[in-house]
N, C-alpha and C positions, 0 to 999 in steps of 0.2 A: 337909530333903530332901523334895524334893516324892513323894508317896505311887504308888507303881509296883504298886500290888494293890487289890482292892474283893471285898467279899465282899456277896453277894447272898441273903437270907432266902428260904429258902420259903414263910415267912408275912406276907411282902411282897412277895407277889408282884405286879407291876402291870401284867396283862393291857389291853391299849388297842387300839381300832381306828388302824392305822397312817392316817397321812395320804399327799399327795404321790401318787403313782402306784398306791398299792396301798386308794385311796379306792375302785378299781371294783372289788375283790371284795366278796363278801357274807359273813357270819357269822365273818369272820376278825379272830381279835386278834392283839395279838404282846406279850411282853414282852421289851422293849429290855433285856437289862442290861449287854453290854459293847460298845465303839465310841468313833467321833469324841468323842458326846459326854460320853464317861467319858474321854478323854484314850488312846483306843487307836488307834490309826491302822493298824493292822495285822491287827487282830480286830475281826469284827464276830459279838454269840453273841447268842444268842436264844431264845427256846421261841416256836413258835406254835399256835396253837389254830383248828380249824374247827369250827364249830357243824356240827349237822346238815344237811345238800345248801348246807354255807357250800360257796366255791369263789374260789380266787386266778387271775385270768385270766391269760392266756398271756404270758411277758415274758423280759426275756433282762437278763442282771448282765454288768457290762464286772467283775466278780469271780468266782473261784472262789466253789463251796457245797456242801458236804455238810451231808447232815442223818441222823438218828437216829431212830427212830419212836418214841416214850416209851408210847403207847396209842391205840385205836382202831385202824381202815380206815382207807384214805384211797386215793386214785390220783393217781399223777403221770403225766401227760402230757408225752409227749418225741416230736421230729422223726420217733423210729423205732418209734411207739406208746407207750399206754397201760399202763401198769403196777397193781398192786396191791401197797400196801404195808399191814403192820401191823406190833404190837407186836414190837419188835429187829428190824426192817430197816432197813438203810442205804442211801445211796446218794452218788455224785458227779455233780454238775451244772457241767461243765466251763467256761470262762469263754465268754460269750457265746451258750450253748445257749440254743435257748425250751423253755419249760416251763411245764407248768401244772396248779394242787391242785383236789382237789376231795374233802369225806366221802365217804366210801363208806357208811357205815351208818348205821346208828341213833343213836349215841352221839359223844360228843366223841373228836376225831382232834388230838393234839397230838404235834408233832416237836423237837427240837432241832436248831436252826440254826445252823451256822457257816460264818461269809463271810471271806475272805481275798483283799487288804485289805480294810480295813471300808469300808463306804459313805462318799459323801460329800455331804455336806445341800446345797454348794453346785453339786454337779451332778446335783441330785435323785434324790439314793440311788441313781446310776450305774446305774439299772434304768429299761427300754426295754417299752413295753406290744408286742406286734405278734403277728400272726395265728400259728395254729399247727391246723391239720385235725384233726377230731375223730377218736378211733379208738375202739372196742370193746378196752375193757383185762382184761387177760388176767393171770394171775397170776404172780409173777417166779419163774424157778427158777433160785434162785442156784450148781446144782450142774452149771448145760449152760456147758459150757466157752464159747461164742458171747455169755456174760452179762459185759460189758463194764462197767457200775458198780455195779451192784447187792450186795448179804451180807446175813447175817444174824447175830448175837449174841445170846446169852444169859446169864444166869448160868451157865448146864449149861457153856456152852465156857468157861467159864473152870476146870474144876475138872480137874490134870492126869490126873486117873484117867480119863476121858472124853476122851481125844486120837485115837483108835484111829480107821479111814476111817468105819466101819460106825455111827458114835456123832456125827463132825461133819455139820452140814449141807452145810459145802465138803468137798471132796475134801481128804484131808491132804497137806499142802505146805509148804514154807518160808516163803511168804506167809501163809498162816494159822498156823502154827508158834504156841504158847504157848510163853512167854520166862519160864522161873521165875529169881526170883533172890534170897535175902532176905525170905523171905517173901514175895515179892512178884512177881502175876503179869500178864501186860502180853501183849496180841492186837491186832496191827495190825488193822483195818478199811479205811482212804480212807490211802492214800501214794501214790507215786510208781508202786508195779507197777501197783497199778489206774488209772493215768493223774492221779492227783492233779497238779503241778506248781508249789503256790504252798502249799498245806498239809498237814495230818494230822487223824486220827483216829483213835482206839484206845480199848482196853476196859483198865481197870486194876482190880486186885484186890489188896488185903492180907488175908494171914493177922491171926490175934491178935498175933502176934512181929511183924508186917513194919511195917519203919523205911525210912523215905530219911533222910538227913541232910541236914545246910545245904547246896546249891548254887543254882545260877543258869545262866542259857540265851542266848546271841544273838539266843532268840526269846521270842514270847507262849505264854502255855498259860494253857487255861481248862477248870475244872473240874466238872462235873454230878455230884453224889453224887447214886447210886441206892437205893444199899441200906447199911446200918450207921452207922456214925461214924468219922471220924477228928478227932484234935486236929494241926491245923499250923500253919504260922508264917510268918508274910511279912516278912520284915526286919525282924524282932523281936518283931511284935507275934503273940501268939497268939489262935487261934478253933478254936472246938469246929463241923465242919460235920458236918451231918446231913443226910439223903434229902431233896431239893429243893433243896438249896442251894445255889449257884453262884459259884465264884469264879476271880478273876483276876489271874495273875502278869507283869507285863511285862516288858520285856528289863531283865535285871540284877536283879530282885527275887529276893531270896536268900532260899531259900523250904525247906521238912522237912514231911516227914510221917507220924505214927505212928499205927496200928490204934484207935480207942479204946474197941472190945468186946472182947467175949468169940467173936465168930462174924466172917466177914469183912467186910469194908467196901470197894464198889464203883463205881465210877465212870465216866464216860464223858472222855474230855480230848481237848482239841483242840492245834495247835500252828498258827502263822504266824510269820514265812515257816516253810517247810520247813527242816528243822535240816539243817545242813551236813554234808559226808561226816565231817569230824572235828570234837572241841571242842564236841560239843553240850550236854558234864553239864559244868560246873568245880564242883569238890567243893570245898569251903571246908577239909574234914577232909586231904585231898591236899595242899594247899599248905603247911596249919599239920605236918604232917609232915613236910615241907621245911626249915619255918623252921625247927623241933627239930633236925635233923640239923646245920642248919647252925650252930647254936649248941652244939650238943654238939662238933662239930668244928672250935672257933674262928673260922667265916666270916663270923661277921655282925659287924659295928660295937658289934652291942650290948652 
């Protein structure tokens, strides 16, 4: 069976000046790790980095993008101004918006990127250079209701003793809502209420106890460990991932995940396409429940 998952070292990491249309920025690298050409046609994920006053010129994806801020300053530039993002801010950059980076500080500014669908090399990475007026960028305040893609996350919002209005950076709501379940706790960021339409983005946390078991999805998920370890499994095969490491399940890779400290382990994950109103988990453990009934109650052949 051809292999439907890739896991990504943090200590391989292979920062590169992209070619093709993003030859005109300055100080900018990117490290590719999922896409066209890992066999993802659906995900396009990445980390990029700007050097100090590096700067990505103004351009427009015939693909959705959200991105994650990992460290640094930095500003993005949008049709309706200038922004200022740092470390844990998010944002959605809708399909065919301009836009454009720039460091804001002193030091390295790198984000996590994810593109839905992924690029495609034979229509030059589906990205359009074109003009976009400069503005004086001003800082995002992701708590004025009028703030249309922008958030913020942290470890803090993941801990549910911290849910209270006076403790999140958003106003508390069922879009920001912490989903505990099993150990395990899950913050939407970039969907469909913030105007997403083709992907996701969310904040995942396990306890020391928290387990997923075997399933599989209609879609892609790719995953940024930030903080601890977990040991899981991609249709069979198991990896111990740890803080920088980046991995990738494709449709139908039958995939588990368990805690592998003592303290939590956190992550950023992405989804393409956007998972459907129903049917988005099939549990492997669900079905073998089935077969057992039906065999305790003479239905099966077997």
């Amino acid at each position: 069976m051809e292999s439907r998952h890739l896991v990504a070292r943090a200590a391989d990491a292979d920062y590169r000046e992209p070619g093709g249309w993003a030859a005109a920025a300055s100080g900018y690298l990117r490290w590719s790790v999922v896409g066209e050409q890992t066999g993802a046609p659906s995900t396009g994920f990445g980390v990029c980095l700007l050097e100090p006053d590096g700067c990505i010129p103004a351009h427009v994806h015939s693909f959705e993008e959200t991105f994650y801020v990992l460290e640094g300053s930095g500003v993005i530039s949008l049709p309706d101004g200038a922004f200022e993002v740092g470390t844990g801010d998010y944002g959605l950059i809708p399909v065919g918006t301009p836009h454009a980076w720039r460091n804001f500080g002193g030091k390295k500014f790198r984000f996590a990127e994810m593109q839905g669908p992924a690029p495609r090399s034979r229509f030059g990475g589906d990205t359009y250079l074109v003009e976009l007026p400069a503005a004086q960028p001003v800082p995002i305040d992701v708590r004025d209701p009028r703030n249309r893609v922008f958030g913020n996350i942290t470890a803090a919002h993941m801990d549910p003793r911290k849910q209270g209005q006076a403790l999140l950076a958003l106003s508390a709501s069922m879009r920001t809502a912490l989903l505990v379940y099993s150990g395990i706790g899950v913050k939407m960021m970039v969907d469909s209420d913030l105007g997403a339409e083709l992907t996701t983005m969310f904040m995942v946390q396990y306890d020391p106890d928290g387990k997923a078991g075997q399933h599989d999805h209609p879609f892609d998920e790719t995953y940024l460990i930030l903080e601890g370890a977990t040991d899981a499994e991609f249709d069979g095969t198991r990896y111990r991932l740890e803080a920088g490491d980046i991995a990738w399940a494709g449709v139908g890779c039958v995939h588990g995940f368990t805690n592998a400290g003592d303290g939590p382990v956190r992550w950023l994950e992405t989804q393409s396409p956007q998972p459907p109103g129903r049917h988005s988990y099939r549990f492997a453990r669900d079905w073998q429940y089935l077969e057992q009934a039906l065999a305790r109650n003479g239905e099966t052949d077997g």
